[in-house]
Legacy VTK file of the C-alpha trace (Angstrom):
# vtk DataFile Version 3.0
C-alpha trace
ASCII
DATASET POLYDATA
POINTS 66 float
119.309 58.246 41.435
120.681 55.866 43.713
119.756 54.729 47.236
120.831 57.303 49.622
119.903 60.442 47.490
116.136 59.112 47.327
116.844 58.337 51.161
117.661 62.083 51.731
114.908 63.222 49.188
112.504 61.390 51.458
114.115 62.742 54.945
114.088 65.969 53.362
110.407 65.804 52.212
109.235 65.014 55.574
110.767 67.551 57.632
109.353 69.991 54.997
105.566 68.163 55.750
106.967 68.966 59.852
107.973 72.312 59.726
104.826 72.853 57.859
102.548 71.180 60.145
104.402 73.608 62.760
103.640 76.905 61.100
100.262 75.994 60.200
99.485 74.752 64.191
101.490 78.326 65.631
99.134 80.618 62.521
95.952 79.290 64.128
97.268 79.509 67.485
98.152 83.022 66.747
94.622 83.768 64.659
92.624 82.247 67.807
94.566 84.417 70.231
93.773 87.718 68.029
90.202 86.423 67.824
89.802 86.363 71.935
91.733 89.912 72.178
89.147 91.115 69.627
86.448 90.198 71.419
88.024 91.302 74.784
88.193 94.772 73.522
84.518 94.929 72.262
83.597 93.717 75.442
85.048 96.003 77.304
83.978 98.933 74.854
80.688 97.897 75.342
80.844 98.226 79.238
82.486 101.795 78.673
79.504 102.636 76.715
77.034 101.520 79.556
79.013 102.815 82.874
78.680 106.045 81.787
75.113 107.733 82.933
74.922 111.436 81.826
71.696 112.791 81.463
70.157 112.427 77.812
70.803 115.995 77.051
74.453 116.132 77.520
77.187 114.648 75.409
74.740 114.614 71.761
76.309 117.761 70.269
79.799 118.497 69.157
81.271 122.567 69.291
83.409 122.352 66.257
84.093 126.366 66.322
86.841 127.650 68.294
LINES 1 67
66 0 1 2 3 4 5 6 7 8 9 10 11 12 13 14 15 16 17 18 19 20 21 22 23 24 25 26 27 28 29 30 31 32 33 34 35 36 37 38 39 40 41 42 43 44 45 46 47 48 49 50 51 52 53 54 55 56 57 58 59 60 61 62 63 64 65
């Protein structure tokens, strides 16, 4: 091996250690993102659940004949 290949072996190297770094920084971006609009969504299931105020007798049975 001469100079210049272990030169380009080494430039080579670190953009790989870069574009790695990159990847890994835009996955957690992406994982924290998923993680709020998770949480988002349960909230706002939750206050579904609790705006609606029918009286304890109605909506507890299903008609599953037709």
């Amino acid at each position: 091996m001469d100079a210049m290949s272990i030169a380009s072996l080494a430039t080579e190297m670190s953009q790989v250690r870069t574009a790695n770094a990159v990847q890994m920084a835009v996955l957690k971006k992406t994982m924290d993102l998923q993680g709020q609009g998770a949480v988002q969504l349960v909230q706002a299931a939750a206050q579904t659940l609790q705006s609606y105020n029918n009286p304890p007798h109605l909506g507890r049975l299903v008609n599953v004949h037709a």
